[in-house]
Phi, psi and omega in degrees: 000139173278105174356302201278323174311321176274326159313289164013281233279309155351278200304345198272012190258144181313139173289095155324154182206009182190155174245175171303160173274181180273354164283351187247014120331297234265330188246052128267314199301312205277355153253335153295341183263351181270353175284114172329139177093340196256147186222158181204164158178171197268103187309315162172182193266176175255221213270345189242010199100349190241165232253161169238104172295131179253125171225158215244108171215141202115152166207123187204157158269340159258140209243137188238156194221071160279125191243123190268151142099314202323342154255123201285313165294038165230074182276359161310308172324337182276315187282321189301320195275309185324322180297324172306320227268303201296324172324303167320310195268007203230338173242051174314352179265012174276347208345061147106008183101008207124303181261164157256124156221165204248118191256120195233127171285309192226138165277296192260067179327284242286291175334307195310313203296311184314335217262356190274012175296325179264016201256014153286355172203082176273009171264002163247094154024273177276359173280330177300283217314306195239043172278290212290124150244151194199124183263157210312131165344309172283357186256012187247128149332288174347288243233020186224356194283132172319115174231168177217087178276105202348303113309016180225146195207132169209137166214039180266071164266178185270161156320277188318294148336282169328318191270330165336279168347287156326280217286325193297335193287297178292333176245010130066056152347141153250005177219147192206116185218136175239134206257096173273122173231119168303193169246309169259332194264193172301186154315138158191160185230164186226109225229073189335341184192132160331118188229059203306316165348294185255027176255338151266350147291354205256285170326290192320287220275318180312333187288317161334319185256005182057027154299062211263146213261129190292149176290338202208161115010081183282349189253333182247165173273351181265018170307146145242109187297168209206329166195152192286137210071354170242128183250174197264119135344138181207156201208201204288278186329344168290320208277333171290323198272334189275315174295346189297318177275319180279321227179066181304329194288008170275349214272354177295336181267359162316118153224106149203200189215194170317156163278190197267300160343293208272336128328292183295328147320288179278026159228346168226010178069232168075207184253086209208153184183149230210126149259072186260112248236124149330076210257010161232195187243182155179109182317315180330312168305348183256348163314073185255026172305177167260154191267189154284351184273146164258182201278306196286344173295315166324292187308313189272331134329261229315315178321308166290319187317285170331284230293281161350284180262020154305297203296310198283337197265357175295312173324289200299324153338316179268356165298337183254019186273312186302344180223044151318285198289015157239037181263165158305121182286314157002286185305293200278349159306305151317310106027270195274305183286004186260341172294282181347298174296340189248357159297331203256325240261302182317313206288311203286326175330306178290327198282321176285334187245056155226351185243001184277197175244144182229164208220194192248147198246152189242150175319305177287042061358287200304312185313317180281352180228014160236316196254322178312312202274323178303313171310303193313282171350311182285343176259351162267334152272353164288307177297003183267308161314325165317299186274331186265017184258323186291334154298312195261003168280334183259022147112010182327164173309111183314322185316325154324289193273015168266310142359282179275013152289294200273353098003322165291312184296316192302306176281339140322292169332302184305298193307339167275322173307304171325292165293351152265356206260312181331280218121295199350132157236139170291138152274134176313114150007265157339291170306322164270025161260339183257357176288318221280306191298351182259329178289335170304318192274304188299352188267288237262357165260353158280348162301320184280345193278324180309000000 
């Protein structure tokens, strides 16, 4: 594909200023499918019942598999594909590049909808905060595809998981992108196999968007890079051989299953790779001077930090224990289970940092494990404020609703503290739709060239 040709196709997608709900995701899709060319069908109902669209565009023997959605607080993926899809069908004479694809708006309904209280105002913090949902790991499409890792077994998938599973079995992709976007740090992708090929266009064109690609690995501490900004795939079977080796007392408590990736390597091959486009910035990351901190100093804050507002949010949990049942069970699942997980997550903390080494800290170190880390923080009291709003709506005790007043006030707090402490800027909507659908075209025409 030619520079000026993916530019094309680029200028022609909306300044977005927001992103969509899943209804109006639901009425772009139901005029696309009314389009010459475009074939669709319904896949399965998901984890709540509601039908899951697939639509089918292109005639190739090779075939791409996009997936939207795959989180439920990652709603970007819904604007890449709706955008694609009318794109497809209104320039048939393209015919699809080459390829067939096969396109999903939304995976995860039911989170996205949870997640739309912020998305008329993603530039507010604590409005994400007490917005925002993601269901618990083990309860994630990502995180559910069936495996067998020499003792360890799982086959607790999701609706959604299961049927993902089915069409690669049936239509054996040669390409597989699930459009995941992160939240606070840079850009980066995550890449099944070394692709020396497409990494200074890639590199070239995120820089094109004033996207800049993180130095390491932001989600797991075992990433490999593969070139900067670009990683190694990574799956169930990493996070078993890496604690197996730093911290054996974690793996009795490991609840997942295969990622969607690491399935699909070992049964069907092909291609796969993840772009994941940020939505806010902070120069502060790029910052690699050395701080004044040391590693175990850090390490060791963060550690009380944590601990600290585990406890406190346990408290407040157990003040709402008396009008459980009149909460969202949802909510307060998610909820119970994020104590749980940040309790054992504490446990492995200390057990890594009595054994590390310690060293001098670079400033974007110090930024990601005090203000970064504080966002996480910020987003668990937002899901605590959450379970007690759902109670006091349904008519709860006022101490309940005086209870998320104050609360509130807290998570303001933070979310401002957070934000002058950041720096954070958004990047424009617009821009990361056009990092994840220009990275899609350039993977799937050096796939085709290869």
């Amino acid at each position: 594909m030619e520079t000026t040709e993916l530019q094309k196709i680029l200028n022609e997608i909306p300044s977005y200023t927001r992103f969509l709900t899943v209804n109006e995701i639901d009425n772009l899709i139901n005029l696309i499918i009314e389009m010459p060319n475009v074939k669709h069908k319904r896949i399965v109902d998901t984890v709540d019942k509601k039908p899951l669209i697939m639509l089918d565009i292109g005639e190739s023997d090779k075939t791409a598999l996009i997936i939207g959605v795959p989180h439920s607080d990652e709603p970007l993926g819904s604007l890449v594909v709706t955008f694609f899809a009318r794109w497809l069908a209104t320039h048939p004479e393209v015919n699809g590049f080459g390829w067939r694809w096969l396109l999903i708006p939304i995976l995860e309904r039911r989170g996205m909808q949870l997640n739309e209280g912020w998305f008329n105002m993603p530039e507010s913090l604590a409005a994400m905060a007490k917005s925002s949902f993601r269901e618990p790991t083990e309860d994630q499409y990502e995180w559910t595809f069936p495996i067998e890792y020499e003792d360890y077994q799982w086959t607790q998938s999701r609706p959604e998981s299961l049927v993902i599973k089915e069409i690669m079995e049936k239509e054996h992709p040669e390409l597989l992108c699930n459009l995941h976007h992160s939240g606070f740090t840079n850009g980066y992708y995550y890449l099944s196999k070394d692709f020396p090929e497409v990494y200074p266009k890639l590199t070239k064109f995120a820089a094109s968007l004033n996207i800049p690609l993180s130095d390491k690995s932001p989600d797991v501490p075992f990433g490999q890079m593969l070139y900067p900004g670009f990683y190694q795939m990574y799956g169930l079977k990493d996070y078993l051989e890496y604690y197996k080796k730093k911290d054996p007392l974690v793996l009795p408590d490991l609840r997942r299953g295969a990622c969607s990736d690491e399935w699909y390597q070992k049964n069907i091959g092909g291609y796969s790779f993840n772009c994941e486009v940020p939505m806010y910035l902070s120069h502060k990351l790029e910052d690699k001077k050395l701080s004044k901190k040391s590693y175990k100093k850090m390490v060791e804050e963060r550690y009380n930090r944590k601990k600290s507002r585990v406890e406190y949010s346990r408290k407040i949990l157990d003040r709402l224990k008396e009008y459980e049942n009149m909460a969202d069970p949802l909510l307060l699942n998610l909820a119970k289970k994020h104590i749980v997980n940040a309790k054992l997550s504490l446990q492995h903390e200390k057990r890594i940092l009595e054994k590390s080494q310690d060293r001098t800290i670079t400033k974007a170190e110090k930024f990601e494990n005090s203000v970064v880390e504080d966002i996480f923080d910020l987003f668990f009291l937002g899901q605590i404020w959450r379970v007690a709003e759902s109670i006091c709506v349904k008519g709860g005790a006022p101490k309940i609703c005086q209870l998320m007043e104050a609360y509130d006030l807290e998570i303001k707090s933070l979310a401002k503290s957070v934000q002058e402490r950041g720096a954070f800027y958004q990047i424009p909507i617009r821009n990361s739709v056009k990092m994840q659908l220009g990275s899609i075209l350039i993977i799937a025409d050096a796939l085709k060239n290869k």
